[in-house]
C-alpha positions in Angstrom: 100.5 165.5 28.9 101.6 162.5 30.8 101.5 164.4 34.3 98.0 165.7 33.7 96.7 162.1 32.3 98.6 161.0 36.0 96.7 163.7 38.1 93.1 162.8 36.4 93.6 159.4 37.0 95.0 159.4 40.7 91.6 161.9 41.0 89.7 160.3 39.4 91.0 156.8 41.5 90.6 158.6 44.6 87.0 159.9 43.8 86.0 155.7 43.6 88.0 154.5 46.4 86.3 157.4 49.0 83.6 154.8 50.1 85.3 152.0 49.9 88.1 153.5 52.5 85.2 154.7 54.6 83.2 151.7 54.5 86.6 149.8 55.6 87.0 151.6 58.5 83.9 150.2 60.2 85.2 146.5 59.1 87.5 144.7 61.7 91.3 145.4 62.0 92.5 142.1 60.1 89.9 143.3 57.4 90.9 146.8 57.4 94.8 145.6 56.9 93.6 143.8 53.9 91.6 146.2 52.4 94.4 148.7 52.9 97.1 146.4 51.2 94.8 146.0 48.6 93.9 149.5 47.2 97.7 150.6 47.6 98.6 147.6 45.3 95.7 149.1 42.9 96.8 152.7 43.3 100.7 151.6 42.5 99.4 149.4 39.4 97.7 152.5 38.0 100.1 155.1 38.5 103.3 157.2 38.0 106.5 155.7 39.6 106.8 158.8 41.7 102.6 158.2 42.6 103.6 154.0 43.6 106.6 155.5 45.4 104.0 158.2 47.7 101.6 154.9 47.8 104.2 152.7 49.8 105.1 155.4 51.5 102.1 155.4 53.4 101.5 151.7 53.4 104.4 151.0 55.3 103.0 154.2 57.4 99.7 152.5 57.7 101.4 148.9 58.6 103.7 150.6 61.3 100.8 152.2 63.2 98.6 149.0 62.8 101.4 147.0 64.4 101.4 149.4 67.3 98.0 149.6 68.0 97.6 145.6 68.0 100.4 145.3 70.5 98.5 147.5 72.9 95.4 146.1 72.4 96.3 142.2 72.4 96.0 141.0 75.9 98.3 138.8 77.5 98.4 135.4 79.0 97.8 137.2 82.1 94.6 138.3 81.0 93.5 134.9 79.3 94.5 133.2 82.9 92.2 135.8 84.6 89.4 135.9 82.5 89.9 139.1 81.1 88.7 141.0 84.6 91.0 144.1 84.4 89.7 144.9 87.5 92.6 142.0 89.0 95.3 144.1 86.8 97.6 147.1 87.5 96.7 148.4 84.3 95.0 146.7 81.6 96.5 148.4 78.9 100.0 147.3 79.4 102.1 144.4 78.6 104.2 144.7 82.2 101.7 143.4 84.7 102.9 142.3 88.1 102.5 138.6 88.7 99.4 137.7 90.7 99.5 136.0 94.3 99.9 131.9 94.0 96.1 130.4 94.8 96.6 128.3 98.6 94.4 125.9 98.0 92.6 124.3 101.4 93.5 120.4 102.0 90.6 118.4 102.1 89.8 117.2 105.8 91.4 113.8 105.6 88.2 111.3 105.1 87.8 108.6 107.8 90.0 105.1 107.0 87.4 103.4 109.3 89.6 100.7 110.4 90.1 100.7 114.5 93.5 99.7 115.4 94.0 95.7 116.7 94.1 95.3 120.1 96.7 93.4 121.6 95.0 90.1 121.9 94.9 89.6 118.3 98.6 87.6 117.6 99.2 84.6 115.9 101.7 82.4 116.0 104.3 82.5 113.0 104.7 80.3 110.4 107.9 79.1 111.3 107.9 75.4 111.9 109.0 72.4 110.1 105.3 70.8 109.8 104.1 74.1 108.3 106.7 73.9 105.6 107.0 70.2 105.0 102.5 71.1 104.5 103.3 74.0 102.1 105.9 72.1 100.0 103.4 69.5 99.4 100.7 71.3 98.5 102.7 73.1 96.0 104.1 70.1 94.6 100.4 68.8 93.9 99.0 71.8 92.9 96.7 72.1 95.6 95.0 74.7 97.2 94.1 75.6 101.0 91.5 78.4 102.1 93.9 79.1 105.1 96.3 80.7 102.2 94.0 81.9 99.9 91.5 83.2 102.3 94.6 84.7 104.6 93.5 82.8 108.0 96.2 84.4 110.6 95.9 81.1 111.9 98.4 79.3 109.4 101.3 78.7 111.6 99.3 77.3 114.6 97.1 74.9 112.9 99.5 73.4 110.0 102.5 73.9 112.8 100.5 71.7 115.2 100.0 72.6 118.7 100.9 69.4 121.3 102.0 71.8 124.2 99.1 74.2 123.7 96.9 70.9 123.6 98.6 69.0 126.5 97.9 71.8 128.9 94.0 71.6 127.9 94.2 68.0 128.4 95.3 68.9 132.2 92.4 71.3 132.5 90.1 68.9 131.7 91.4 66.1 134.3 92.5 63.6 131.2 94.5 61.1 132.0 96.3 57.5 131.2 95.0 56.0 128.1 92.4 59.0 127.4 95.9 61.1 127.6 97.5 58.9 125.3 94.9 59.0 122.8 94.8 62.8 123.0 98.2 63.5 122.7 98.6 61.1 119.9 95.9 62.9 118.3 96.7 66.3 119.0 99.9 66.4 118.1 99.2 66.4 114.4 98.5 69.6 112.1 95.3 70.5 110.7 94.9 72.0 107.4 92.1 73.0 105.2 92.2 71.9 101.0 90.2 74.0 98.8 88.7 71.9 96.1 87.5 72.7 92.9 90.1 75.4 92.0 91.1 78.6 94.0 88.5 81.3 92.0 85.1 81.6 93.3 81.9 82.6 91.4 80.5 85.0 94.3 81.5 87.8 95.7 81.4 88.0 99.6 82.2 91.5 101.4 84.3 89.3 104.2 86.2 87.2 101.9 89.5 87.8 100.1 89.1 84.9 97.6 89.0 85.0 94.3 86.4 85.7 92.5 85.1 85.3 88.2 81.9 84.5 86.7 83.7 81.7 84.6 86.6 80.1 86.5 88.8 77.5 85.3 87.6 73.6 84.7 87.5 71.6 87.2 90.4 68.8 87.4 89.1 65.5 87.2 92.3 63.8 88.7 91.9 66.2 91.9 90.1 63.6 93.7 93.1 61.6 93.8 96.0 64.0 94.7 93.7 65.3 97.6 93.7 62.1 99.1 97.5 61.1 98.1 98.5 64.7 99.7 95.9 63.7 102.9 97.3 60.1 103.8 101.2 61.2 102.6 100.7 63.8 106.0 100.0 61.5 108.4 96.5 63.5 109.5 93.9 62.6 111.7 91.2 65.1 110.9 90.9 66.8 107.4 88.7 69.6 106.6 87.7 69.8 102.7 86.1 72.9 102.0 85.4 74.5 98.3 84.7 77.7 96.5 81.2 78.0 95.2 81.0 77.1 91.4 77.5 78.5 90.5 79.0 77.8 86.7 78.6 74.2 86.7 75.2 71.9 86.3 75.5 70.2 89.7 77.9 73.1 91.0 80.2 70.9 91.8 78.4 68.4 94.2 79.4 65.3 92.3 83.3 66.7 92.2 83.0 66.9 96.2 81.4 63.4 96.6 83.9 61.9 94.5 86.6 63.7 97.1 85.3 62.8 99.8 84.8 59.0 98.9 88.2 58.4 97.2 89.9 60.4 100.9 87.7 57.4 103.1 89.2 54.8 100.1 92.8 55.7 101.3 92.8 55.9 104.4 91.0 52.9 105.7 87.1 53.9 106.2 85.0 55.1 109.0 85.4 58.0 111.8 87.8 57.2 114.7 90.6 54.5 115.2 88.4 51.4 115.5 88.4 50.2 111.8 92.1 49.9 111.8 91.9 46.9 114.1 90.8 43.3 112.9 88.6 40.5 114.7 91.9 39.6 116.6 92.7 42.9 117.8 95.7 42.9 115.3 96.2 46.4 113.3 95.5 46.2 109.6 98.1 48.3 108.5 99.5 51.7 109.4 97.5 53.8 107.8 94.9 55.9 110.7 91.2 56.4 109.7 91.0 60.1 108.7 88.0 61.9 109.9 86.6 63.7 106.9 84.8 66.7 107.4 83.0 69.1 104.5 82.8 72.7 104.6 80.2 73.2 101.9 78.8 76.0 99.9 75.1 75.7 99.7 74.5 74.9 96.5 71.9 77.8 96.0 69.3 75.9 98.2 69.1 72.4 95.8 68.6 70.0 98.6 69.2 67.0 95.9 72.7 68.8 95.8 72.8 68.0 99.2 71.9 64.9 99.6 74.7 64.2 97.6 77.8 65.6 99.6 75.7 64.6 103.0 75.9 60.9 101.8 79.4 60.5 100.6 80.7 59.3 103.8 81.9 62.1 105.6 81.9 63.0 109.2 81.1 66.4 110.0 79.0 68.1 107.3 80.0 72.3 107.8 78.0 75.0 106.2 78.4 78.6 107.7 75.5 80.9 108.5 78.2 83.6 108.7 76.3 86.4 110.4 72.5 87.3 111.9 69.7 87.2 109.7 69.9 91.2 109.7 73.3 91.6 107.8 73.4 89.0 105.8 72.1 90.8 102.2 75.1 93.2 103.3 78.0 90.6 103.8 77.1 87.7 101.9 76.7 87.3 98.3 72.9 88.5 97.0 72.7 84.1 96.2 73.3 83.3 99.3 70.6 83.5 101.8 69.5 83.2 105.7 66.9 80.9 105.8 68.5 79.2 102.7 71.4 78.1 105.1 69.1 77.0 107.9 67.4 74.7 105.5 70.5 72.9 104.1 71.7 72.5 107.7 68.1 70.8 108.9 68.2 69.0 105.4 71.2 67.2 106.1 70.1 65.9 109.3 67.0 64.2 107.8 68.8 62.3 105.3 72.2 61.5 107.5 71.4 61.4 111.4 74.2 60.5 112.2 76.5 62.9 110.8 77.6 65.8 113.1 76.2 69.2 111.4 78.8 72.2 112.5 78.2 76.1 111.3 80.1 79.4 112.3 79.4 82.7 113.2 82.0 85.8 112.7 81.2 88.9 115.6 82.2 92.7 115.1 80.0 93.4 112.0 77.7 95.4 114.2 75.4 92.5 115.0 73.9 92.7 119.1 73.8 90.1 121.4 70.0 89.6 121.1 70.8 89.1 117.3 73.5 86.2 117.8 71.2 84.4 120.5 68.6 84.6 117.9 70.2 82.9 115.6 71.7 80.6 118.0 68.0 79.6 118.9 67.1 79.0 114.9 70.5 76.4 114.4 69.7 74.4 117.1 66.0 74.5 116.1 67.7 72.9 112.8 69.7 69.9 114.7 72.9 71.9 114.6 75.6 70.4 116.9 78.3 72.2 116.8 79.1 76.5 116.5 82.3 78.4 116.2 82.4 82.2 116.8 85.4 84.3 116.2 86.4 87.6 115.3 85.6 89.3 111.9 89.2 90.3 110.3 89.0 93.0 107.2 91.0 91.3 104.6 91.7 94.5 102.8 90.1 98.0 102.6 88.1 96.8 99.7 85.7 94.7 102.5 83.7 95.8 105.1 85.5 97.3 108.0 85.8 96.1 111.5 83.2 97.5 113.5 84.1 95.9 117.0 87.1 93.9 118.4 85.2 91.7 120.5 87.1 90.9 123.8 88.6 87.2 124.7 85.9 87.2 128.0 83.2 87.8 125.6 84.1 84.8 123.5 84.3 82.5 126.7 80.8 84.1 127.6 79.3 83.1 124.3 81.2 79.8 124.8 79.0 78.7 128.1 75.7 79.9 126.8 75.8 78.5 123.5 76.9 74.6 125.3 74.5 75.4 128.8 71.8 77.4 127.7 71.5 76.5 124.1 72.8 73.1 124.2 75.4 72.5 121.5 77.2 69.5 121.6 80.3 72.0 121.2 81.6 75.1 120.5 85.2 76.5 119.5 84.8 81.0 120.7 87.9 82.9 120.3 89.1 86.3 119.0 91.1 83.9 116.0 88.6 81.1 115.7 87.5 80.0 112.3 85.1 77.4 111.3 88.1 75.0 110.8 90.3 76.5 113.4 92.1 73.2 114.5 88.9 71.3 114.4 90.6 68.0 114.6 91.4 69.4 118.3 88.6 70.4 119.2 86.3 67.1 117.4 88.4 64.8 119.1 88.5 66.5 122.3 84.5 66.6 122.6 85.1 62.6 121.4 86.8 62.5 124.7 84.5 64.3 127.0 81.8 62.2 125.3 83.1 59.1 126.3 84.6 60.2 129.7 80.7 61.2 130.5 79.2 58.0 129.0 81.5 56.3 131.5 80.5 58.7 134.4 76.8 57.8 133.6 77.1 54.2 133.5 78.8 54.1 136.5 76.5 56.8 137.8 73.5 54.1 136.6 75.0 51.0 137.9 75.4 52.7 141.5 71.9 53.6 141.7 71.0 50.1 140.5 72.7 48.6 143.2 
């Protein structure tokens, strides 16, 4: 009896798991391996021992052939790498496939560095010398800071090394002699360096310069005024150039700081331009201190000609603002504040409120500008009362600023030299492949100081003949 109630019910289980086992084999194969597990757990429930014994009998029958047929089917890493294309394999259906050809991947043509090689005029002198170091440990000592570091002016070792031999034989090619060679070798044989006021971080960003730059630099220091001048007088200089980064940040952007430079520098050191105020009513010398000649290398203090006034009518000497470049590449290398005309009319400006202050500018050459362009722009300076112009060669800082697009040759400079004095009628002008607007400028001010008076003698000698 317990063998036929086994039979009826493994028929009768049979009879009700029919659809289910066909509707299971249309179901996926993880489904399928469930379903299967499941109704031989049922079927071993609810029969015989011998009946669960047939049951996993077939199970593990069922499992075996499942296993197989998923490792023929499951593809490979290969086939993941490739996309599944079995069109790329030996034969799609196998785990052994042969191991495709490495990609060679094409080097990209190398892309254009755009910087032309130096020519061989372009070599400074090393900073080597005792003066150079003897400048650099006292600027450190002060905390001081000089554009010709912090700009990277390959003119360091000349101008704070001094230059008397270089100077001596200019002296000879200008027919100086006796007491006007005196007075320029005593002059000349002193360094020239350039202080940075107002901290070392600039608030613009120029494509020439390497300065740094931040839209909120540090304070200013209020005791600067007084360790410029200490550092100044302590050097024994001549000629001092005060330049200063632009400090859009403050009210006055730092006019009143530079004023205050300038005026505590002329305190020091005695007073006006030249060598005349050291000497008393009886001929005598005051003391041994030598009248520096100040000179400012401004910013333009975004056009505010009351900003102006101010640093025109401190007392300095030589009021400097540079132009830079023509008129047509100046949105591309200057700062978007800066402006063209906006430096023409500070230059003009200071001449109107201080006549007698020389006005000095400088132009750099090789950022694609043309000679019609630069004789242009010559025309508009002088049309402002500019005396003085400097042109020298555009150096790329880095390869994060404009690149070099001409090495202007040494006979160039001397050609832009004569016409800007003969044709144009500057009072002066320093052109050179390493000239910069304060490029040993206490040279070349106090060697126009003594072609001045050399041809003030020549004319009243020239006037006293004809009177006769």
């Amino acid at each position: 009896n317990s063998s036929t109630m086994a039979t009826q019910i493994h028929h009768y289980g049979r009879a009700f798991l029919a659809p289910l086992l066909q509707s299971s084999c249309r179901q996926p194969r993880q489904q399928r391996l469930i379903s299967s597990t499941t109704t031989a757990t049922a079927a071993a429930a609810s029969s015989s021992p011998a009946a669960a014994m047939e049951v996993k009998v077939q199970k593990f029958s069922r499992l075996q052939s499942l296993k197989s047929e998923l490792q023929q089917e499951d593809a490979s890493l290969h086939d993941f790498v490739g996309g599944g294309d079995d069109s790329n394999n030996i034969n799609s259906t196998s785990t052994n496939y042969l191991p495709q050809q490495p990609i060679k991947r094409k080097k990209a043509p190398p892309r254009s560095a755009k910087i032309l090689p130096k020519p061989s005029w372009l070599k400074a002198v090393p900073a080597t010398s005792a003066k150079y170091h003897e400048l650099r440990s006292t600027v450190r000592s002060l905390g001081l800071a000089t554009v010709c570091e912090e700009a990277k002016c390959p003119n360091i070792g000349d101008c704070w090394g001094g230059a008397s031999s270089t100077t001596t034989a200019d002296s000879n090619n200008n027919s100086i002699n006796g007491e006007e060679l005196d007075e320029f070798e005593q002059h000349y044989g002193t360094a020239t360096a350039t202080i940075m006021i107002m901290g070392d971080t600039c608030t613009r960003g120029c494509s020439f310069c390497a300065v740094k730059t931040s839209r909120k630099p540090p304070p200013l220091d209020a005791e600067e005024p007084n360790k410029v001048a200490e550092a100044v007088t302590s050097w024994g200089l001549d000629y001092v150039v005060l330049t200063s980064v632009d400090r859009d940040d403050l009210v006055d952007q730092g006019a009143g700081h530079f004023r205050k430079v300038v005026q505590r520098l002329k305190e020091l050191s005695g007073g006006g331009a030249g060598g005349s105020d050291n000497d008393n009513d009886n001929g005598e010398k005051k003391d041994k201190k030598k009248a520096i000649i100040v000179e400012a290398l401004t910013p333009d203090f975004c056009g505010d000609l009351d900003l102006v006034t101010q640093v025109a009518t401190s007392g300095l000497d030589v009021y400097a603002h540079n132009i830079e470049t023509v008129e047509r590449l100046t949105p591309r290398v200057r700062d978007r504040r800066a402006g063209y005309q906006q430096s023409l009319n500070v230059l003009g400006h200071v001449k109107q409120v201080n006549p007698n202050v020389l006005t000095k500018t400088s132009i750099m050459l090789g950022l694609g500008e043309t000679d019609e362009e630069i004789r242009t722009t010559m025309q508009q300076l002088r049309e402002n009362d500019v005396d003085v112009v400097t042109f020298g060669q555009y150096l790329q800082p880095s390869r994060r600023h404009l690149p070099v697009k001409e090495y202007v040759t040494p006979e160039k400079f001397e050609e832009w030299r004569v016409e800007a004095e003969e044709r144009f009628g500057f009072k002066y002008c320093a052109s050179g492949p390493l000239v910069r607007s304060s490029y040993k400028a206490g040279e070349f001010f106090l060697k126009n100081m003594v072609r001045e008076k050399k041809r003030e003698r020549e004319e009243a000698a020239a006037s006293a003949a004809a009177a006769v």
